[in-house]
C-alpha angles and dihedrals in degrees: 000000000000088000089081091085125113112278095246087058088081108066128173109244085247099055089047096049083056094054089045090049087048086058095047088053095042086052093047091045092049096049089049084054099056087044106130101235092056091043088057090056075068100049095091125141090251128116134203115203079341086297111125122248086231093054091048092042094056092041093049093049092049094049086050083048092055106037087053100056099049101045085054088048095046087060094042120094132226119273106265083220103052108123090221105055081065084060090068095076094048 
Protein backbone atom coordinates (compact mmCIF):
# COMPACT_ATOMS: atom_id res chain seq x y z
CA UNK A 1 0.00 0.00 0.00
CA UNK A 2 2.74 2.24 0.80
CA UNK A 3 3.85 1.97 -2.93
CA UNK A 4 1.46 4.32 -3.72
CA UNK A 5 3.87 7.17 -2.86
CA UNK A 6 5.33 9.63 -5.33
CA UNK A 7 8.33 8.22 -7.14
CA UNK A 8 11.20 11.02 -5.37
CA UNK A 9 10.16 9.79 -2.21
CA UNK A 10 12.56 6.74 -2.78
CA UNK A 11 15.66 7.88 -2.80
CA UNK A 12 18.99 5.85 -2.91
CA UNK A 13 21.12 6.50 0.63
CA UNK A 14 23.37 8.10 -1.37
CA UNK A 15 20.98 10.63 -3.04
CA UNK A 16 19.57 11.47 0.36
CA UNK A 17 22.87 11.98 2.03
CA UNK A 18 23.41 14.63 -0.88
CA UNK A 19 20.06 16.59 -0.11
CA UNK A 20 20.89 16.46 3.36
CA UNK A 21 24.50 17.74 2.54
CA UNK A 22 22.76 20.52 0.32
CA UNK A 23 20.90 21.58 3.62
CA UNK A 24 23.98 21.57 5.73
CA UNK A 25 25.69 24.08 2.95
CA UNK A 26 22.70 26.12 2.51
CA UNK A 27 22.70 26.49 6.44
CA UNK A 28 26.47 27.34 6.57
CA UNK A 29 26.05 29.99 3.42
CA UNK A 30 23.02 31.69 5.05
CA UNK A 31 24.54 32.16 8.31
CA UNK A 32 28.13 33.88 6.31
CA UNK A 33 25.74 36.05 4.77
CA UNK A 34 24.20 37.43 7.84
CA UNK A 35 27.76 37.78 9.26
CA UNK A 36 28.01 41.00 10.42
CA UNK A 37 31.10 42.21 8.51
CA UNK A 38 29.44 41.27 5.01
CA UNK A 39 25.78 42.92 6.21
CA UNK A 40 27.65 46.24 6.83
CA UNK A 41 28.99 46.19 2.91
CA UNK A 42 25.04 46.77 2.67
CA UNK A 43 24.62 49.57 5.15
CA UNK A 44 25.07 52.32 2.62
CA UNK A 45 23.09 55.58 2.56
CA UNK A 46 21.22 54.37 -0.61
CA UNK A 47 17.27 53.63 -0.99
CA UNK A 48 15.49 51.80 -3.02
CA UNK A 49 11.72 52.93 -3.37
CA UNK A 50 12.72 54.70 -0.02
CA UNK A 51 13.25 51.41 1.28
CA UNK A 52 16.94 51.03 2.75
CA UNK A 53 19.89 48.48 0.89
CA UNK A 54 20.36 47.09 4.12
CA UNK A 55 16.50 46.23 4.57
CA UNK A 56 16.37 44.68 1.23
CA UNK A 57 19.58 43.03 1.72
CA UNK A 58 18.42 41.21 4.97
CA UNK A 59 14.90 40.41 3.44
CA UNK A 60 16.26 39.18 0.53
CA UNK A 61 18.59 37.05 2.27
CA UNK A 62 15.75 35.59 4.56
CA UNK A 63 13.22 34.80 1.46
CA UNK A 64 16.20 33.04 -0.19
CA UNK A 65 16.53 31.47 3.15
CA UNK A 66 13.22 30.32 3.06
CA UNK A 67 12.55 29.31 -0.59
CA UNK A 68 15.82 27.03 -0.37
CA UNK A 69 14.99 25.12 2.34
CA UNK A 70 11.80 24.17 1.34
CA UNK A 71 12.33 23.39 -1.73
CA UNK A 72 15.41 20.81 -0.14
CA UNK A 73 12.84 19.56 2.38
CA UNK A 74 10.01 19.06 -0.21
CA UNK A 75 12.60 16.31 -2.22
CA UNK A 76 13.66 14.86 0.62
CA UNK A 77 11.97 11.79 1.93
CA UNK A 78 10.90 10.93 5.07
CA UNK A 79 13.72 9.02 7.78
CA UNK A 80 13.09 4.90 7.40
CA UNK A 81 13.55 4.92 10.79
CA UNK A 82 11.17 7.51 11.96
CA UNK A 83 8.80 5.91 14.55
CA UNK A 84 6.16 7.61 13.14
CA UNK A 85 6.21 6.54 9.13
CA UNK A 86 5.27 2.51 10.91
CA UNK A 87 2.02 4.38 12.34
CA UNK A 88 0.68 4.75 8.91
CA UNK A 89 -0.42 1.08 8.62
CA UNK A 90 -2.23 1.07 12.15
Amino acid sequence: MSSARCETCWLDPVERRKRITSLLVLTIAGALLLVPPLVYVFNQPIAHGGIPQIVIYLFTVWLLLILGTAVLNRSLPPDSADPQSGAEGD
